[in-house]
C-alpha positions as CSV (number, residue, x, y, z in Angstrom):
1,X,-11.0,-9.0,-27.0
2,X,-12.1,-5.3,-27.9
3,X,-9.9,-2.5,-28.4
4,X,-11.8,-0.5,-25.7
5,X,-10.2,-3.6,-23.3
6,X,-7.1,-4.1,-24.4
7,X,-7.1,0.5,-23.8
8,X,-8.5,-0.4,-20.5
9,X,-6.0,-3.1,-19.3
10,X,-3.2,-0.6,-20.7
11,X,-4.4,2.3,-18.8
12,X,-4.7,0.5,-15.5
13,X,-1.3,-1.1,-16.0
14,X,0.4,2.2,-16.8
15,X,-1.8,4.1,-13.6
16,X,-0.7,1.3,-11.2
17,X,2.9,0.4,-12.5
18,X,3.8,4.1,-12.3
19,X,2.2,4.4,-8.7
20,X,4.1,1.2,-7.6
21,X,7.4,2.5,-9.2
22,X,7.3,5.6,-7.2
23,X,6.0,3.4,-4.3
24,X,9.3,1.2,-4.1
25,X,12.8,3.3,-5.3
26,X,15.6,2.5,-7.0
27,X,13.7,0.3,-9.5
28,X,13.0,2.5,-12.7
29,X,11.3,0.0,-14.6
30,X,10.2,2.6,-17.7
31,X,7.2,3.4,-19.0
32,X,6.3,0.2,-21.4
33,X,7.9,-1.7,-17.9
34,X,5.5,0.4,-15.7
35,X,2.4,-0.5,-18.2
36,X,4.0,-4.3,-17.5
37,X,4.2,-4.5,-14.3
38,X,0.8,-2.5,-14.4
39,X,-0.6,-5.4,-15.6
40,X,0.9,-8.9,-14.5
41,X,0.2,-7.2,-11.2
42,X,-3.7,-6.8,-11.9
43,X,-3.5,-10.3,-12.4
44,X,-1.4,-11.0,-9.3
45,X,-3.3,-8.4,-7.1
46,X,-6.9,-9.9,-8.7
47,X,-5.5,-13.2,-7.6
48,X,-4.5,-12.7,-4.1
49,X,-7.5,-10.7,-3.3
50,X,-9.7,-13.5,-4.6
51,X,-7.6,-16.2,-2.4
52,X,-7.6,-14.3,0.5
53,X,-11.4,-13.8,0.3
54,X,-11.0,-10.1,-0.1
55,X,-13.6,-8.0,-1.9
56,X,-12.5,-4.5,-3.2
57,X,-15.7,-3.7,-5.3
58,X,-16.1,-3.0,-9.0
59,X,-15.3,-0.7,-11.5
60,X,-12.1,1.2,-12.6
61,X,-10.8,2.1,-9.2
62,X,-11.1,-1.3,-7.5
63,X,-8.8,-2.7,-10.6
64,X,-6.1,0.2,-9.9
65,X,-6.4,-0.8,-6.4
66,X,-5.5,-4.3,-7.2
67,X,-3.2,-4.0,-9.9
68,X,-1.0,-1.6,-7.8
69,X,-0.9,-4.0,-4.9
70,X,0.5,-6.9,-7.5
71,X,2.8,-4.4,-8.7
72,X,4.1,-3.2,-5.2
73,X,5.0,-7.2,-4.8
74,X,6.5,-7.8,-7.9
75,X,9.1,-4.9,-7.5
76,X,9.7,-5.7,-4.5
77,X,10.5,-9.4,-5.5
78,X,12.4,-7.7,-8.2
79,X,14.3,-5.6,-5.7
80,X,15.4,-8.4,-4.4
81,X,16.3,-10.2,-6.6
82,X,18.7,-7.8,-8.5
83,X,19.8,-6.7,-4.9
84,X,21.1,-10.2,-4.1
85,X,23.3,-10.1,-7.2
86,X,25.0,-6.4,-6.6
């Protein structure tokens, strides 16, 4: 993997993990937990979209698209999860 990828995946993870974060409150993930959720939610967005037979297009955008979706789900299974246990 290239250096200019791994920047890429970083940059889209930190874009979409930060949108997400001020998407769904009382989370506050972080910033290395933004660029996290950033990015297992590209893969989870890039999943569901692909299952679901949903084309978003290419490029940059189109991954921030999908990545925040994917993040948007996982803090919101998050949420819920620490809000069963308060």
């Amino acid at each position: 993997m290239e250096i200019g990828s791994i920047l890429t995946w970083i940059i889209v993870g930190l874009i979409a993990g930060v949108l997400a974060d001020l998407v769904v409150r009382r989370i506050n993930v972080g910033l290395i937990g933004a660029i996290i959720v950033g990015i297992l939610g590209a893969l989870l967005g890039g999943w569901l979209f692909g299952l679901l037979g949903i084309s978003i297009g290419t490029g940059i955008l189109a991954d921030i698209i999908a990545a925040f979706v994917g993040a948007v789900i996982l803090l919101l299974l998050l949420r819920a999860v620490r809000g069963g246990r308060r």
